[in-house]
NURO-651340 format. One record per residue: residue in one letter; z, x, y of N, C-alpha, C in turn. Coordinates in steps of 0.001 Angstrom, whole numbers, plus 500000, padded with zeros to 6 digits. Example, Ala and Ser with C-alpha at 12.3 -4.5 7.8 and 13.67 -1.06 7.14 Angstrom:
A507800513190494310507800512300495500507800513200496700/S507080512850497750507140513670498940507870512900500030/
end
This chain:
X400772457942815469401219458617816680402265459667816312/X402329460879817107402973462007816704404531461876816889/X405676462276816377407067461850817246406735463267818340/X408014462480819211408087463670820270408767465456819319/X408915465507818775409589466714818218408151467349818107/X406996467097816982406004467053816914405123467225818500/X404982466302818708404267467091820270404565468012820748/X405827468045821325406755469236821471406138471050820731/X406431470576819423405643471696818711404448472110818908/X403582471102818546402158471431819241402021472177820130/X402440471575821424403037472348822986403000473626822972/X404196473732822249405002475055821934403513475922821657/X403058475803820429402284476888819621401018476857820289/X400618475664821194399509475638821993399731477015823047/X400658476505824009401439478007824985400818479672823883/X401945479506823024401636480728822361400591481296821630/X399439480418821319398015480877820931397466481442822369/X397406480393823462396599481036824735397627482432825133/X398816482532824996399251483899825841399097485109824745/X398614484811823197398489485910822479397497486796822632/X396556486382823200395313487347823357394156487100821978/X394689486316820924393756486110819761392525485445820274/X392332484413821385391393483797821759390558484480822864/X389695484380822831389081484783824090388312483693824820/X388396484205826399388258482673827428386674482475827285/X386601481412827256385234480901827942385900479796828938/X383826479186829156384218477972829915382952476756829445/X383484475970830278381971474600830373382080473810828937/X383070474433828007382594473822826732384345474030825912/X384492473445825203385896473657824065385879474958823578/X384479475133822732384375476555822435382857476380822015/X382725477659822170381103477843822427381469479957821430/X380597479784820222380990480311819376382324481458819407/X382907482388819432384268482812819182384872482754820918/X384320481697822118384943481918823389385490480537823267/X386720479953823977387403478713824025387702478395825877/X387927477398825631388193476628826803389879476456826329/X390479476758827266392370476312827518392471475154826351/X391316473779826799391645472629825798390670472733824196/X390121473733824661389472473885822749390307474978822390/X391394475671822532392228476293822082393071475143821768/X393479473852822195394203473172821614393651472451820208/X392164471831820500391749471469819707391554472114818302/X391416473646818466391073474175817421392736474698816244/X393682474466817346394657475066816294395564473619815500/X394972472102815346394898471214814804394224471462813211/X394754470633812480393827470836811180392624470274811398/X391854470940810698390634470937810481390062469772810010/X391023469271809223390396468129807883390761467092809466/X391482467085810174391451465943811383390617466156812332/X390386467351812783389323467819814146387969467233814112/X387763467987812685386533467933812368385076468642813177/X385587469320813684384959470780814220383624470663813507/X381985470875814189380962471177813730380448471931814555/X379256472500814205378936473119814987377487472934815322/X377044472983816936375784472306817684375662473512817900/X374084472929818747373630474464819795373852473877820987/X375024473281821451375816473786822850377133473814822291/X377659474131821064378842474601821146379408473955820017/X380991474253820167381265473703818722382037472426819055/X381484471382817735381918469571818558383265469405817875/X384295468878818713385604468564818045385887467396818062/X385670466181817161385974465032817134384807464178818068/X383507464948817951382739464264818559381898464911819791/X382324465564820599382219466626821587382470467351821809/X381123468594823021381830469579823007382382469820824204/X382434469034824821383230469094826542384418468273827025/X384476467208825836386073466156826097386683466360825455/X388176466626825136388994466101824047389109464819823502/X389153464675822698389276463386821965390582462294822382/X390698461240822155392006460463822272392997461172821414/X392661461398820209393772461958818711394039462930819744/X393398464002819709393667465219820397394616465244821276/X394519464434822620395487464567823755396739463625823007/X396627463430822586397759462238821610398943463228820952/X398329464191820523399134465205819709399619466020820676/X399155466530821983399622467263822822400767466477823919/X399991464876823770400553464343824923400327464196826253/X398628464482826023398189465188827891398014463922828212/X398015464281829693397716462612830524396438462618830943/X395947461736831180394053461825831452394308462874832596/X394495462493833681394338463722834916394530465110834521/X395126465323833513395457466714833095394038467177832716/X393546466370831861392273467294831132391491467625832615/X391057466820833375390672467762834578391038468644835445/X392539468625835480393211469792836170393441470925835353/X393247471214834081393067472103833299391356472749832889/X391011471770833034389339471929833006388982472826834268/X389190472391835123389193473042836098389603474074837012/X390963474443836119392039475535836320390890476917834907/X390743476080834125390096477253833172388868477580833772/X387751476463834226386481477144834717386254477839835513/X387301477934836231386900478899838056388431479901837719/X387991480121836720388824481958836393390058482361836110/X391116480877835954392616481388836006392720481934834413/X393494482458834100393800482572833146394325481970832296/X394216482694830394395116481669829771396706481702830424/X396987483098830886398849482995830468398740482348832132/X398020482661833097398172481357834182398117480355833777/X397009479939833134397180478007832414398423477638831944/X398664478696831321400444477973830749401506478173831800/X401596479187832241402360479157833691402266477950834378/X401389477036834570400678475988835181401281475050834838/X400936474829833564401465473839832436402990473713832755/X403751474697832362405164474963832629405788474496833888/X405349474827834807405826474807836375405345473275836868/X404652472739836713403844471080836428403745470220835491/X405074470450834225404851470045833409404563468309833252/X405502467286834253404905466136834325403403465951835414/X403202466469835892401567465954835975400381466204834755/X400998467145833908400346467631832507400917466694831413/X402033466633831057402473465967830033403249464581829886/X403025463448829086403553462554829342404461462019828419/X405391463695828127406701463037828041407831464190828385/X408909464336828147410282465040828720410110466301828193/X410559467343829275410155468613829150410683468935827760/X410626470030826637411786470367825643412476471437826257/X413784471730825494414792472234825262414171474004825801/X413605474362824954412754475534824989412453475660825710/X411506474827826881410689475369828284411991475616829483/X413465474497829079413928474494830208414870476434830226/X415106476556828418415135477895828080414676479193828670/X413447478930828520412285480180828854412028480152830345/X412003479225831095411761479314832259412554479998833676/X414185480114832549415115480284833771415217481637833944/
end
């Protein structure tokens, strides 16, 4: 299990991959060749040698699938089950990434299940 400093980080660099513009959105799937889903942008910026990323013809499988996150996965982020559907669902019907994190931020306990960091209470004010 990750310490909280570690999740935290994750967090952090999760936020800042979706608001960089390096990814581009998809939907219905984690990622479905160079388009991502909000939560296959998480999945994918994990190491590799843990993900274990392959690739199908509906998309690319991360730890098994290409439409759930894994237990490891939300483990490292910290998401709470309800999250993966309120994010699933915030990404498929058009919001954006830097809305998803706006989202994330402003809701952070219905998304995350543990204490905001230092940084968000930073950036937010």
């Amino acid at each position: 299990m990750p310490t909280l400093e570690e999740q935290h980080a994750n967090i952090k660099k999760w936020f800042e991959a979706l608001e960089s513009g390096k990814y581009m959105q998809g939907s219905h799937r984690l990622r479905k060749g160079n388009f991502f889903c909000c939560l296959g942008v998480a999945a994918d910026l994990l190491p590799k040698t843990i993900t274990c990323p392959f690739y199908t013809l509906d998309g690319i499988c991360y730890d098994g699938s290409t439409k759930v996150l894994s237990s490891y996965i939300r483990e490292q982020y910290a998401l709470k089950d309800a999250a993966i559907f309120r994010l699933t669902v915030k990404n498929d019907h058009g919001a954006s990434f830097k809305e998803i994190v706006n989202y994330m931020k402003t809701y952070w306990k219905l998304i995350f299940s543990i204490p905001e960091p230092d940084w968000l209470k930073i950036d937010t004010k």
